[in-house]
C-alpha positions as CSV (number, residue, x, y, z in Angstrom):
1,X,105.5,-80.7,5.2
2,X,101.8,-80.1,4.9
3,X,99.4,-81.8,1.6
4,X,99.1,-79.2,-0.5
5,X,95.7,-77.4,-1.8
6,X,94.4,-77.6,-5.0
7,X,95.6,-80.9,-6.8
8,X,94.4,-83.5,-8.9
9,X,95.4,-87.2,-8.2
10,X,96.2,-89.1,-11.9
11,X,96.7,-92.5,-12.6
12,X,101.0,-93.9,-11.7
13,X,100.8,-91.7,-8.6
14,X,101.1,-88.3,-11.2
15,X,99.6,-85.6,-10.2
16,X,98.2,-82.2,-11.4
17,X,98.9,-78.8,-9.6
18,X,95.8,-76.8,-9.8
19,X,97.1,-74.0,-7.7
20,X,98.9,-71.8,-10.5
21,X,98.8,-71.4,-14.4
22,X,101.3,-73.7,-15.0
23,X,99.0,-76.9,-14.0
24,X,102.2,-78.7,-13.8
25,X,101.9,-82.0,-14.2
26,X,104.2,-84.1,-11.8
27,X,105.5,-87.6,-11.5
28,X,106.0,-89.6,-8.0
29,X,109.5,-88.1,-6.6
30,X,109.3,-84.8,-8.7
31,X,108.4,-81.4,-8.1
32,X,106.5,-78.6,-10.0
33,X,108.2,-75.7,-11.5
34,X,107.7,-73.4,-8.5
35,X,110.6,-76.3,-7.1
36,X,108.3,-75.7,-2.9
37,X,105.2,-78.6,-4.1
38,X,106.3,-82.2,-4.5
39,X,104.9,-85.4,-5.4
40,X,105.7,-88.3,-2.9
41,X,103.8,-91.3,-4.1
42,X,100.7,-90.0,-5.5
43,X,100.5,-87.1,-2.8
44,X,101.7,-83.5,-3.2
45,X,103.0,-81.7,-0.8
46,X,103.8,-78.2,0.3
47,X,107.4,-78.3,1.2
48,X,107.5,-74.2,2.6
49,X,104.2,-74.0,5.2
50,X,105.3,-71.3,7.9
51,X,109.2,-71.8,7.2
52,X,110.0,-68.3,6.7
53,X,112.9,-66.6,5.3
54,X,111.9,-63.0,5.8
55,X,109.4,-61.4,8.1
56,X,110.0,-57.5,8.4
57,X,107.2,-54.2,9.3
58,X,106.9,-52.2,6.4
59,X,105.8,-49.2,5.0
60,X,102.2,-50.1,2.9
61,X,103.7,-47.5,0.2
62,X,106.6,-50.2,0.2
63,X,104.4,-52.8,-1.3
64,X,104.0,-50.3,-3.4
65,X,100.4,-49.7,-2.4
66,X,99.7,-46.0,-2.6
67,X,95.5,-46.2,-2.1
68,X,95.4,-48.3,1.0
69,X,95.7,-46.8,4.7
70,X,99.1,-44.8,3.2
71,X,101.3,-44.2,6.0
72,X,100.7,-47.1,7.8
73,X,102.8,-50.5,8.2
74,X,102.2,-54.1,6.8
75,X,103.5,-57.1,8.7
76,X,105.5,-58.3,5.5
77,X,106.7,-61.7,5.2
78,X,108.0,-64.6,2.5
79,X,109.0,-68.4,2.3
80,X,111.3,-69.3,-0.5
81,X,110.2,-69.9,-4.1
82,X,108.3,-68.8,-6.9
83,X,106.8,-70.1,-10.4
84,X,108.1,-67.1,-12.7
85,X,112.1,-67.1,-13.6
86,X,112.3,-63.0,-14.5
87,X,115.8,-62.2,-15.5
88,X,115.6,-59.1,-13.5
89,X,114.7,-60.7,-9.9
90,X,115.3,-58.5,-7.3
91,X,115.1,-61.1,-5.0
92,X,116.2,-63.9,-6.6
93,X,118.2,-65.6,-4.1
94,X,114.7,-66.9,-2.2
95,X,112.6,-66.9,-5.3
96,X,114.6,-68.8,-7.2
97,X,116.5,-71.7,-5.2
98,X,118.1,-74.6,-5.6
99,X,116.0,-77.6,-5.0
100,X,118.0,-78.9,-2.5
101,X,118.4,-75.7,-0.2
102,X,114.3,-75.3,-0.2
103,X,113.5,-77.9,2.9
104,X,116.5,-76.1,4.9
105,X,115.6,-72.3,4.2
106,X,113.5,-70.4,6.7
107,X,112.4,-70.7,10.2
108,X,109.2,-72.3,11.0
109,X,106.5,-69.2,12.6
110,X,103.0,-70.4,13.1
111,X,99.8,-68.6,11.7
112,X,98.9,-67.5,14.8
113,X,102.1,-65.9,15.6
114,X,102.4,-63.9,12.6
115,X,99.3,-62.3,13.8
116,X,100.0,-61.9,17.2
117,X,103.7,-60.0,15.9
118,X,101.6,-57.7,13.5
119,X,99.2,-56.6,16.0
120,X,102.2,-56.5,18.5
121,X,104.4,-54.0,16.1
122,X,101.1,-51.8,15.3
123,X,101.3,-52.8,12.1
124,X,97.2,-52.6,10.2
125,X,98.0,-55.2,7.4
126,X,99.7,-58.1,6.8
127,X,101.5,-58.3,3.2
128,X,102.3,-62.0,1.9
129,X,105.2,-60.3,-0.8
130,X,109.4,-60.8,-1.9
131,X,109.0,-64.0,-3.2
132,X,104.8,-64.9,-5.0
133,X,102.5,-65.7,-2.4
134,X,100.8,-68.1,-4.6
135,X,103.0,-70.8,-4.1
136,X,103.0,-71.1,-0.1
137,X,99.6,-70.5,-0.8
138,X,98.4,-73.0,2.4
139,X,100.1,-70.9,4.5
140,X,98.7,-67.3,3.1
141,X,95.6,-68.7,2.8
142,X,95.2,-69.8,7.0
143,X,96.9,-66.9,8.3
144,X,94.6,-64.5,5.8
145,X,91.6,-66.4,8.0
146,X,92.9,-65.5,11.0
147,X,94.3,-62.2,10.5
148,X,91.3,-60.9,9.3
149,X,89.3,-62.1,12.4
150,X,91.5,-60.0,14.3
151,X,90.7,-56.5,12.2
152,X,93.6,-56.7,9.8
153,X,93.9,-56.6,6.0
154,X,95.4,-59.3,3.6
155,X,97.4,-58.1,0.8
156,X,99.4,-60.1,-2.2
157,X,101.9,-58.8,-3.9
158,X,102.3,-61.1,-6.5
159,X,102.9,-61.9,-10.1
160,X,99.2,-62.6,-11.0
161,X,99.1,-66.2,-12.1
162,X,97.1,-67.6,-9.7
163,X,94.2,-70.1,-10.9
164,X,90.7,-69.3,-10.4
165,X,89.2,-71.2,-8.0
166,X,92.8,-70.8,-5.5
167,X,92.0,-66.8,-5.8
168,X,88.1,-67.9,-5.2
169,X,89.2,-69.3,-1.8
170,X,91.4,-66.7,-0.6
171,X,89.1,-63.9,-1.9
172,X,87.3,-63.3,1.1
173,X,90.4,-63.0,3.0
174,X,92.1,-60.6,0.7
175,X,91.8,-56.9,0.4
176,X,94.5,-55.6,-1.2
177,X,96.7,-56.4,-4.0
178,X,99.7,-55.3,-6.0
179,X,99.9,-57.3,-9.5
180,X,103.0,-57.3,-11.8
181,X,102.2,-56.2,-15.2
182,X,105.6,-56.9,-16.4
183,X,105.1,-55.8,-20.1
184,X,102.3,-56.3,-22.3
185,X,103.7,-58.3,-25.3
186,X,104.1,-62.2,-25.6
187,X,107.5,-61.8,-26.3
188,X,108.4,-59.9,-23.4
189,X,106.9,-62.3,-21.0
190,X,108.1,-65.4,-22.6
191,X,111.7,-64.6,-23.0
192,X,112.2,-62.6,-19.9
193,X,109.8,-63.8,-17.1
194,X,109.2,-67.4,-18.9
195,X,105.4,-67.1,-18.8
196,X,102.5,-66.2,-20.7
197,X,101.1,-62.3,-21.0
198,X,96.9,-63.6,-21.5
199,X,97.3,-65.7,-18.3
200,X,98.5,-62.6,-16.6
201,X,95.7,-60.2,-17.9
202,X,92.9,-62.8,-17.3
203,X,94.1,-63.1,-13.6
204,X,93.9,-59.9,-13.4
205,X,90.7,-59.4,-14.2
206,X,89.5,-62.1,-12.0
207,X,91.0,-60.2,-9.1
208,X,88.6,-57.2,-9.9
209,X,85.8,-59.5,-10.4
210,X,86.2,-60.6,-6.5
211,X,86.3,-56.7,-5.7
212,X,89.9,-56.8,-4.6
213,X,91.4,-53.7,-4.0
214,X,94.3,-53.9,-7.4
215,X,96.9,-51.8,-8.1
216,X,99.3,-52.4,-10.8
217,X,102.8,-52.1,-10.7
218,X,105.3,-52.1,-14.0
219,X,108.9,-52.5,-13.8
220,X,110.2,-49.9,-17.5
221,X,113.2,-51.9,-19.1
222,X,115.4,-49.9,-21.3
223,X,115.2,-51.9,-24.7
224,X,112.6,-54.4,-23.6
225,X,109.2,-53.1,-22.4
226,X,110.1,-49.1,-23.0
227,X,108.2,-48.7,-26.4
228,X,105.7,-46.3,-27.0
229,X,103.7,-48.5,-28.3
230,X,103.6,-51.0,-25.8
231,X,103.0,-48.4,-22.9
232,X,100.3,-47.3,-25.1
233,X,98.5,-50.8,-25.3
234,X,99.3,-51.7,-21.5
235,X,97.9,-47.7,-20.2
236,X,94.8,-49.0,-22.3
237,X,94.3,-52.1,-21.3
238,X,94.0,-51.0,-17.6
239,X,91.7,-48.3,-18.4
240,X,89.3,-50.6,-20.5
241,X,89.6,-53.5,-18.9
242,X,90.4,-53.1,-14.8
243,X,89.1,-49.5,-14.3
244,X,90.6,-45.8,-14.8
245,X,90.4,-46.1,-10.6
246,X,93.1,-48.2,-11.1
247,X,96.9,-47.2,-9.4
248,X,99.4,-47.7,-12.3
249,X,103.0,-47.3,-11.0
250,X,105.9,-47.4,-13.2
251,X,109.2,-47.5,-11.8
252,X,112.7,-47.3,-12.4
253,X,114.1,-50.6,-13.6
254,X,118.0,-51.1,-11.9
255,X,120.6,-53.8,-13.2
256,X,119.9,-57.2,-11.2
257,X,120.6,-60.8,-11.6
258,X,120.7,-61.6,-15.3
259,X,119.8,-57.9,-17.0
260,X,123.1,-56.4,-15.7
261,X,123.6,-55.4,-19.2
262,X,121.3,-52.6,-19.6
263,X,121.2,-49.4,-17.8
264,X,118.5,-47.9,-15.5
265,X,115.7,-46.4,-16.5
266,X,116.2,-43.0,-17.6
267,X,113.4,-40.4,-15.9
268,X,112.1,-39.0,-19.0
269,X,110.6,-42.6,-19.9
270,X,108.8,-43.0,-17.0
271,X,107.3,-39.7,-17.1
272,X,106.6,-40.5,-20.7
273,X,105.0,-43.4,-19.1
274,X,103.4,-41.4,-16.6
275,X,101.9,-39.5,-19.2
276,X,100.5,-42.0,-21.4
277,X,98.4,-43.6,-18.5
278,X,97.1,-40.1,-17.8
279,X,96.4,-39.7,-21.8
280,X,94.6,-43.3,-21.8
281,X,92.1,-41.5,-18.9
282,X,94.3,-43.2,-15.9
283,X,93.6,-40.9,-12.6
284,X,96.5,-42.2,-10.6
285,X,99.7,-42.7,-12.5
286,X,102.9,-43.3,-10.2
287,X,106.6,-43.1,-10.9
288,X,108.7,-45.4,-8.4
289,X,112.3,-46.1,-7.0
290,X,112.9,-42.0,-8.1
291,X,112.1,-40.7,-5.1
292,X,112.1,-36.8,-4.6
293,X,110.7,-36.0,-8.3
294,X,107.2,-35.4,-7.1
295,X,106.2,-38.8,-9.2
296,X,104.7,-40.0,-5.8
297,X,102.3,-37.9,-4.9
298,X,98.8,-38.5,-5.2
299,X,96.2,-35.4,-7.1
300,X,92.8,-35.2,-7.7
301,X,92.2,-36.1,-11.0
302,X,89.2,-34.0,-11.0
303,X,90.4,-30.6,-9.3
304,X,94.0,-31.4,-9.4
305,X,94.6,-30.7,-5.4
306,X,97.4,-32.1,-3.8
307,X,96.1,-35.2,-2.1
308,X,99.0,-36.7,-0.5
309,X,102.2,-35.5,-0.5
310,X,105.1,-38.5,-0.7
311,X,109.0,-38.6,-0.1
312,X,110.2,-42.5,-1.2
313,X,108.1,-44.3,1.1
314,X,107.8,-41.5,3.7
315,X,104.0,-40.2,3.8
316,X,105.1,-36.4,4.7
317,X,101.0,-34.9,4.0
318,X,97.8,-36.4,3.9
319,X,95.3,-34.0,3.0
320,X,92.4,-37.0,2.5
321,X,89.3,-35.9,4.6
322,X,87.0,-39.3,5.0
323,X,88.4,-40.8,1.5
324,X,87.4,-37.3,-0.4
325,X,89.3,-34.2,-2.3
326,X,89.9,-31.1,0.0
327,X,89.4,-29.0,-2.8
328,X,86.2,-30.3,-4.6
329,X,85.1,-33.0,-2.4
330,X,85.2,-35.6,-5.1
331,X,85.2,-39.1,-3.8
332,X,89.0,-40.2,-4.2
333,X,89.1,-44.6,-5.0
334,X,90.9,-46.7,-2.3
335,X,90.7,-48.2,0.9
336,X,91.5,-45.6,3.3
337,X,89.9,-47.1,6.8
């Protein structure tokens, strides 16, 4: 157990989460809807630091992250929870536990380790992803510090409802990050992920405001979050709002955990998809989890030369010379050192 960050202290030992969205407010004894941060007389605790439940080398295209050092590896690691309750969790069997299995799940790894194991494995990142970083925030947060003493880059992959001042803290740490844009209607977001769509987009744009590195990343539901209409308004919203720089990848939703009842994404949506971002002036538009369809592969938006050449999460060409086009010389957005 470790005090948590950013709380308020209220009168009859409450408390008021200031770490995520929610702002849960919490009595003595009870825990916040993330189920890891409880109150224990008027003090609220972290109940995940370092007690991981999965700690793997990935590819940085896994993430996905398609415009950040591609074929390299992230040291990629969770502990259990998360504040969102999506219907279609991949992972829901650590983002979404019981209460009483959350003090008994993982194995405790200091900061300092995880380090040392990333720079051990020749991995060039270290990704704080499967479950939402946010909440074992604490834990993020100190490794981020040390990790990027030692030369390596932070990245979340994460839901985007952090609060403010926690991003403001962590910013300096962070380079990279991969944010759910689930759907763009209220409905959508209240029925299936059981939070609010303007929280998600105002995150968002803080995490461009800090200079963070953001690709976004949308999960295409048959019968939920397919209309043309709504791709229309969420391919706009990234090019008005976060940049036309932006990665959008849309991939191929699979029946999971409570949306077994609707079939996988066909491929002519998300190239639909695909080409709505590309009409809305989007220069990178991905299609995911269809590998082998040439969806993946990265083109100047200026020249149209093949920039990188991908197979699933297998970097086969890399044509990039310095972070610039081969063809036209055109400056190409990323991080790429």
């Amino acid at each position: 157990m470790k005090e948590a960050m950013f709380y308020e202290k209220l009168d009859g030992q409450r408390v008021r989460c200031g770490l995520c969205r929610f702002g849960c407010l919490i009595a003595s004894g009870q825990r916040g809807r993330c189920r890891v941060r409880e109150n224990r007389d008027g003090v609220l605790y972290t109940l995940v630091y370092g007690n991981l439940v999965a700690e793997h080398v990935d590819p940085i295209e896994k993430k996905p992250l398609f415009h950040l050092l591609p074929g390299s590896r992230s040291y990629s690691l969770a502990t259990v929870g998360c504040n969102f309750r999506c219907l279609h969790c991949q992972n829901y069997t650590i983002a979404q536990p019981d209460e009483a299995a959350v003090e008994r799940s993982g194995s405790f790894v200091e900061p300092q380790k995880v380090v040392e194991r990333a720079l051990a494995t020749g991995c060039r990142s270290i990704a704080y992803t499967y479950t939402e970083p946010t909440i074992f925030f604490e834990y993020a947060y100190e490794t981020a510090q040390l990790a990027k003493a030692a030369g390596l880059r932070n990245i979340f992959v994460t839901n985007g409802y952090i609060t403010p001042d926690a991003l403001a803290a962590i910013a300096p740490y962070l380079d990279a990050a991969n944010i759910d844009l689930k759907g763009f209607t209220d409905a959508f977001y209240r029925e299936v992920v059981g939070a609010s769509l303007g929280e998600v987009l105002d995150c968002i744009r803080d995490y461009k405001r800090h200079g963070i590195w953001v690709e976004l990343t949308t999960l295409v539901i048959p019968n939920r979050n397919d209309s043309e209409t709504e791709l229309r308004d969420l391919a706009r919203f990234i090019a008005t709002e976060v940049g036309v720089e932006t990665p959008w990848h849309v991939t191929q939703f699979y029946p999971t955990h409570r949306l077994t009842d609707q079939p996988r994404t066909p491929l002519e949506t998300l190239r639909l998809a695909s080409r709505i971002g590309r009409e809305a002036g989007l220069r990178y538009v991905y299609e995911g989890n269809v590998p082998g369809e040439g969806g993946e592969n990265s083109y100047c938006s200026f020249c149209g030369s093949l920039l990188i050449k991908r197979h699933g999460y297998l970097v086969e060409k890399n044509l990039l010379c310095n972070g610039t086009c081969p063809g036209c010389g055109a400056v190409i957005e990323g991080v790429w050192m």
